[in-house]
N, C-alpha and C positions, 0 to 999 in steps of 0.2 A: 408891412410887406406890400399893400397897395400902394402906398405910397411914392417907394422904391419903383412899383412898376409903371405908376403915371408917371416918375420923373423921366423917363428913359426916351431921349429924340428920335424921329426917324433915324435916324442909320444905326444905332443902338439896335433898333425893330430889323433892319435889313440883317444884321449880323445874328440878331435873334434865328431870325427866318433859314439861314443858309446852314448855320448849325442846328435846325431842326431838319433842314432837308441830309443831310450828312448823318445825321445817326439814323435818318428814316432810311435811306438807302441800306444802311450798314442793318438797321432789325429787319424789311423787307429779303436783304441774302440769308440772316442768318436764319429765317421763317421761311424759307424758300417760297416768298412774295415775289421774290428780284432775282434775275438770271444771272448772276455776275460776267457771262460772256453775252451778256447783250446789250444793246444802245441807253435804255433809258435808266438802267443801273449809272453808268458812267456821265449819263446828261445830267441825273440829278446830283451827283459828284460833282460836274464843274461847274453848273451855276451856284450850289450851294456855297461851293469856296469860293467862288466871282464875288458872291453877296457878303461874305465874310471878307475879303480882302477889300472891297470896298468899304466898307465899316472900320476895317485897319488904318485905311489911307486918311481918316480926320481924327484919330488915337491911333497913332503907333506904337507896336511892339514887336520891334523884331524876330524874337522866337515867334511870333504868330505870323506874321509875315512870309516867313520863311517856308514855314507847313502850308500855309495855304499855294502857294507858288509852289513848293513841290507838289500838292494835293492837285493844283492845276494840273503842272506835267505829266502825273499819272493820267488822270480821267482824260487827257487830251490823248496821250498813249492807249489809252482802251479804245478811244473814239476810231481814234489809227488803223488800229489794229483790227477793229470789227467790221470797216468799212472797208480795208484789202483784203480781208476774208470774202465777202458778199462779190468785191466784184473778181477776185478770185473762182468763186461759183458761179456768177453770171458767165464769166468766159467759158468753162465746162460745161453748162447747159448749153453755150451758143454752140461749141465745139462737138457735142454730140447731137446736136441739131440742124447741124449743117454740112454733117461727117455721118450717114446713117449706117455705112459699113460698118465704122469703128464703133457705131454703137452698138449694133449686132453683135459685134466682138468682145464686146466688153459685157453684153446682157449673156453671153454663153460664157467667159471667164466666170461670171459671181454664179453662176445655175450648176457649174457644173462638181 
């Protein structure tokens, strides 16, 4: 078994590394460690398959190729999507900070 694991070159180790960072993500949600609607769930998502698809690109395998490039598209889609949320809520805090009427109005809507 040592042996097996001295043999193994850096990019072996990179693809090591991305698929420990990919199941670390996946036990971090299901341990509620990881927010799954937040940044660094989905960051350690796409570097871990970056690290793995690089590892692919000097052994190829197409079924694995394929998952990691969709594994990309997703975690690239969460990135997406969490970062038009945030400036989504920056413009409504600008908007009720710049609008004190309408915030008034809207602190009497939730009170009453």
């Amino acid at each position: 078994m040592i042996d097996y694991l001295i043999s193994f070159n850096f990019l072996d180790w990179i693809g090591i590394i991305g698929s420990l960072m990919i199941a670390g993500a996946y036990y971090g949600v299901s341990n509620n460690h990881l927010v799954p609607e937040k940044l660094p769930f989905h960051l350690i998502n796409l570097i871990g398959s970056t690290l793995i698809l690089i590892s692919l690109y000097f052994k190829p395998n197409p079924g694995a190729i394929l998952i990691e490039i969709l594994w990309i598209f997703i975690a690239s889609l969460g990135i997406y999507n969490f970062l038009l949320k945030k400036i989504h809520h920056s413009k409504s805090i600008w908007f009720l900070r710049n609008y004190p009427i309408e915030n008034t109005l809207v602190r009497a809507w939730r009170n009453r």
